[in-house]
VEXLUMLUM-658874 format. One line per field, with one value per residue (C-alpha): residue number from 1; residue in one letter; chain; x, y, z. Coordinates in pm, whole numbers. Last residue first. Layout:
BEGIN
num <- c(NUM,...)
residu <- c(A,...)
chaine <- c(A,...)
xx <- c(X,...)
yy <- c(Y,...)
zz <- c(Z,...)
END
This chain:
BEGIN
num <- c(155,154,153,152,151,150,149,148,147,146,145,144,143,142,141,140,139,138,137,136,135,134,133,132,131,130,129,128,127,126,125,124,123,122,121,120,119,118,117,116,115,114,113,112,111,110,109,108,107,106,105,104,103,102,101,100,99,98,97,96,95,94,93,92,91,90,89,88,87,86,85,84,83,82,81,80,79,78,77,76,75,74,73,72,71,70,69,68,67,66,65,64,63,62,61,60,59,58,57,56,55,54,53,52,51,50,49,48,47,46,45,44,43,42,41,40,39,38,37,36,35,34,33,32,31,30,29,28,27,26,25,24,23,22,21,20,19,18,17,16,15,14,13,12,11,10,9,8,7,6,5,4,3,2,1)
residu <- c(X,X,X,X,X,X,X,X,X,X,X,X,X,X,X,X,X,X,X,X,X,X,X,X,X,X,X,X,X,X,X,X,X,X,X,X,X,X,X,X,X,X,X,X,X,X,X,X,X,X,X,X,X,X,X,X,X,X,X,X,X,X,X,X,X,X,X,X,X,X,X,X,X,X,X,X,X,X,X,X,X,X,X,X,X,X,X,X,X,X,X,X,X,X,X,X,X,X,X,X,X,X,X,X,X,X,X,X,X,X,X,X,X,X,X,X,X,X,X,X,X,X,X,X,X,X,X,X,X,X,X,X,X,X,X,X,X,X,X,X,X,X,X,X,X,X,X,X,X,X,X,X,X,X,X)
chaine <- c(A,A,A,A,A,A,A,A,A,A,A,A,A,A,A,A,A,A,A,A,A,A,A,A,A,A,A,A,A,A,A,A,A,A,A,A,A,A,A,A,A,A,A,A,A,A,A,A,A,A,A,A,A,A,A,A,A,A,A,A,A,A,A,A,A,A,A,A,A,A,A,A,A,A,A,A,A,A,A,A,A,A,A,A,A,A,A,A,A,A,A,A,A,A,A,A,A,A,A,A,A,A,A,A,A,A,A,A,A,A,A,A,A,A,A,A,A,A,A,A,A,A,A,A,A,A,A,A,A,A,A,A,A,A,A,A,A,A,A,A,A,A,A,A,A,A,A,A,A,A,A,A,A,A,A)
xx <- c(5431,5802,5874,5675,5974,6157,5889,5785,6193,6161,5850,6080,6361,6178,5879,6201,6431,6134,6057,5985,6086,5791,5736,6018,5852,5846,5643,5701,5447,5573,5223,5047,4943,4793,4628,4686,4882,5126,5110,5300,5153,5396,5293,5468,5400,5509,5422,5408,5510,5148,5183,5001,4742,4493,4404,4154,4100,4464,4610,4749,4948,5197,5386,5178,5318,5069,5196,4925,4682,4379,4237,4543,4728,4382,4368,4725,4681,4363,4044,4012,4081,4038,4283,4414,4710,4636,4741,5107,5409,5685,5915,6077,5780,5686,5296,4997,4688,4581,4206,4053,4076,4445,4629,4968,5105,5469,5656,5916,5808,6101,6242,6441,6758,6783,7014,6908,6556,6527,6775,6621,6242,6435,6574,6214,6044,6313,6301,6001,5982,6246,6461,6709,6889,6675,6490,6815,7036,6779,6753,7133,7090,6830,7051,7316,7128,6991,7323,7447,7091,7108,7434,7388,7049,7220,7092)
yy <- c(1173,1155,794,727,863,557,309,591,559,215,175,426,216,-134,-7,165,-194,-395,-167,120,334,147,425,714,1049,983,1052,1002,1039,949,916,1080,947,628,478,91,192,411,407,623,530,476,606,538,683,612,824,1162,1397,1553,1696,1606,1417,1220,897,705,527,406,301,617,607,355,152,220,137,109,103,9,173,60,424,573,443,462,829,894,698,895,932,681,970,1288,1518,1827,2063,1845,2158,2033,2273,2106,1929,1865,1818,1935,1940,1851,1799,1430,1420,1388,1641,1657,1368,1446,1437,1409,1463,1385,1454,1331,1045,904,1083,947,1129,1512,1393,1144,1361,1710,1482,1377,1698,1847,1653,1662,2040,2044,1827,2074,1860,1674,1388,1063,1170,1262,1025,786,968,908,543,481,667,473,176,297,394,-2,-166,37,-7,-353,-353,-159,197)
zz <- c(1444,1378,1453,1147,927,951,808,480,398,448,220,-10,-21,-45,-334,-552,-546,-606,-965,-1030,-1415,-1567,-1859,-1811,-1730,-1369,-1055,-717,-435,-82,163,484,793,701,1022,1072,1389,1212,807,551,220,-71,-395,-724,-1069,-1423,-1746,-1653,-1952,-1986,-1571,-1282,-1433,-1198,-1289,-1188,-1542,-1531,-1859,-1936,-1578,-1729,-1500,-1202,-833,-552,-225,47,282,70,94,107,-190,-364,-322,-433,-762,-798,-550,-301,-49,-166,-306,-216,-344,-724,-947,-951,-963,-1145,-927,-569,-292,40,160,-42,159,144,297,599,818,720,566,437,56,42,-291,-564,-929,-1225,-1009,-1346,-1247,-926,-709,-605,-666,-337,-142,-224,-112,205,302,261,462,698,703,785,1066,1200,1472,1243,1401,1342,999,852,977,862,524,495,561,310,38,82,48,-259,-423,-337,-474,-767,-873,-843,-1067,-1363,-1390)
END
């Protein structure tokens, strides 16, 4: 997808989970509207998820993909983990190299994870995965820290 395209389907996709976040009263169902959105139109986001924090650790909670084994994991442990833990976005452009890895599916070869943070606690987090090697870049982190900026009104 060339880099203009990109920025104008992205921005259109940042206002329509705004709508969603800002006029939808099932929590739910905005979790879940957003992760349809997310997958619905980008063909390289191949795993689209939240992960929330619950006594402690990230509980899985709505997603659009292949079931994943990983309903819990701790914090510091994994992609996810770390994303927590350091309470930043952590994009890896091939997950092979990473010794903390945990393996969601064989064809995952790119991962995102953008925390969702209110008053320096992280609530939850965005987990994409993709089978294409480096398929984030800028334009992924700033939609999805948005995304993950919006939805903090929520809690």
């Amino acid at each position: 997808m060339d880099k203009d395209k990109k920025r104008v389907l992205f921005k259109e996709l940042e206002l329509k989970a705004k709508n969603l976040i800002e006029n939808e009263s099932d929590i739910d169902k905005v979790f879940q509207g957003i992760v349809e959105l997310l997958d619905e139109n980008i063909p390289y986001y191949d795993w689209t998820g939240f992960y929330m924090i619950e006594n402690g650790e990230l509980v899985l909670g709505n997603y659009v993909g292949k079931p994943t084994d990983h309903v819990k994991i701790q914090v510091g442990q994994g992609i996810c983990g770390q994303a927590a833990d350091r309470k930043e976005t952590f994009i890896v452009d091939d997950v092979t190299k990473e010794s903390n890895y945990l393996a969601c599916s064989f064809e995952t070869a790119s991962e995102i994870v953008v925390p969702i943070i209110k008053n320096d606690v992280v609530l939850g987090e965005i987990d994409i995965d993709s089978h294409t090697p480096a398929a984030f870049d800028e334009y992924d982190q700033e939609l999805l820290e948005s995304i993950a900026n919006m939805l903090i009104i929520r809690f």
